[in-house]
N, C-alpha and C positions, 0 to 999 in steps of 0.2 A: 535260461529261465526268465520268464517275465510276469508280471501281473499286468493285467489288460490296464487300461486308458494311457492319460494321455500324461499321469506319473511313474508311467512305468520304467524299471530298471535296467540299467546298460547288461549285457549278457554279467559283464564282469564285476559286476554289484556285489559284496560279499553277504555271504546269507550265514546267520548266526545262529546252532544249534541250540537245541533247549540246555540248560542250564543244570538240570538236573540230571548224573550222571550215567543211569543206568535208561535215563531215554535216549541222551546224547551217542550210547556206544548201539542201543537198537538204531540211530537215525542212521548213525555212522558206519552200519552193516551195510541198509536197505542201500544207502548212498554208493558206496563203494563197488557194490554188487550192480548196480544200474538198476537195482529193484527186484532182482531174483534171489535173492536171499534178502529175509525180512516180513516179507509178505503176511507170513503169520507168526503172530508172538502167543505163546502159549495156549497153542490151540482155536485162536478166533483173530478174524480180519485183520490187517492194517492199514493206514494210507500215510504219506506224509504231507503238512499240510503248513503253506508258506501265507505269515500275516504279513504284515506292517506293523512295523511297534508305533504305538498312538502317540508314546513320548520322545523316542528317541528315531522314529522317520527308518529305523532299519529294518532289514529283512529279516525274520524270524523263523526256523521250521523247532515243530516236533513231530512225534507221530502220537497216529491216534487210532484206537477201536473203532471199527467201521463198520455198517451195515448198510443193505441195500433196501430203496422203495424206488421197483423200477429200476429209471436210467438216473437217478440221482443219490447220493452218499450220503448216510448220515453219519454224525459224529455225538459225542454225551462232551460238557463241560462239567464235568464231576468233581475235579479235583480232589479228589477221594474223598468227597464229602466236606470238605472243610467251606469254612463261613466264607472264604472271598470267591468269586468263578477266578478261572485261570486265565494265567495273561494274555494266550493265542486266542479267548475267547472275546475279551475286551477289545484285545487289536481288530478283531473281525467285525465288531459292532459298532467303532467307531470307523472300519476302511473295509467293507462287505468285499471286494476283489482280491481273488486269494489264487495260489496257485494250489494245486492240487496233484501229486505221484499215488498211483495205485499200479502198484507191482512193477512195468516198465513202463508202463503208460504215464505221462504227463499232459496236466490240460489247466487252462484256467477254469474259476470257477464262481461263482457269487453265492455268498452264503448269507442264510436269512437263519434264525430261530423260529422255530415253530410255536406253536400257540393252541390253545382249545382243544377241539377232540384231535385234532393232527397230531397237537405235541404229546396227547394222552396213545395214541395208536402207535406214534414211532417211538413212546419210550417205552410200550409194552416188547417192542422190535427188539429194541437195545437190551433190554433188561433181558430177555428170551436167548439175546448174543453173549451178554455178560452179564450174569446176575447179581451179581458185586453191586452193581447199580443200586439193585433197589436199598440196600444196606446204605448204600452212600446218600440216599435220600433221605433216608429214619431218621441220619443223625445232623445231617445239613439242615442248616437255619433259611437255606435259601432255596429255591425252585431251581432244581440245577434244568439247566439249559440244553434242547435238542438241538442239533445246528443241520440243516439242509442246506449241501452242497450242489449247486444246477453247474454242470457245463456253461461256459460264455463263450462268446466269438469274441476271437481278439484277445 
């Protein structure tokens, strides 16, 4: 696995699952299985989706609810609605080159946040995929975050 430029990681980089348990044992499925089991968790999408931690320089995965626009993935920074975004989202805002598994597929990817009527169109997406969202908005003090994932060379 690698993330594209010219900081990217030796194959045998260790990558650090999410922390929170019951994401840790879905990552730990999708991983184990090469991405054939996993794929979907309760009924809707999955991907798994490798940061950069902004403080500590390591590799981070968890997985996350996905949808599609097109040939590129979207993702929600929800964090079930609580006041801070989540840390895979921060690490991708400060280091946009991410890796990206979707079922067996692995690919790098650059991810950007969406913005104006974009980020209003793919959060109607997500929310239409997972409607938990929009709950997660009512009670969040913050603008939670659409994240668009592009394919990259390299």
């Amino acid at each position: 696995m690698a993330i594209s430029g010219d900081d990217a990681p030796a194959d045998t980089e260790q990558v650090h699952d999410s922390p929170t348990r019951w994401v840790a044992a879905h990552v730990r499925r999708y991983v184990d299985s090469g991405g054939t089991r996993g794929r979907r968790w309760n009924g809707v999408d999955t991907l798994l989706i490798i940061t950069r931690g902004r403080r500590t320089g390591k590799l981070r995965r968890t997985a996350l609810i996905c949808g599609r626009d097109g040939d590129r993935y979207v993702v929600v920074g929800s964090n079930g609605g609580r006041p801070n975004h989540p840390a895979w989202y921060l690490n991708l805002v400060d280091e946009p080159r991410v890796l990206v598994q979707v079922g067996t597929e692995s690919f790098n990817a650059r991810a950007r946040t969406a913005t104006g009527e974009e980020r209003q169109r793919l959060w109607a997406l997500m929310a239409g995929i997972f409607p938990q969202y929009d709950g997660y908005q009512k009670k969040a003090t913050r603008e939670i975050p659409v994240v668009i994932l592009d394919a990259a060379d390299g």
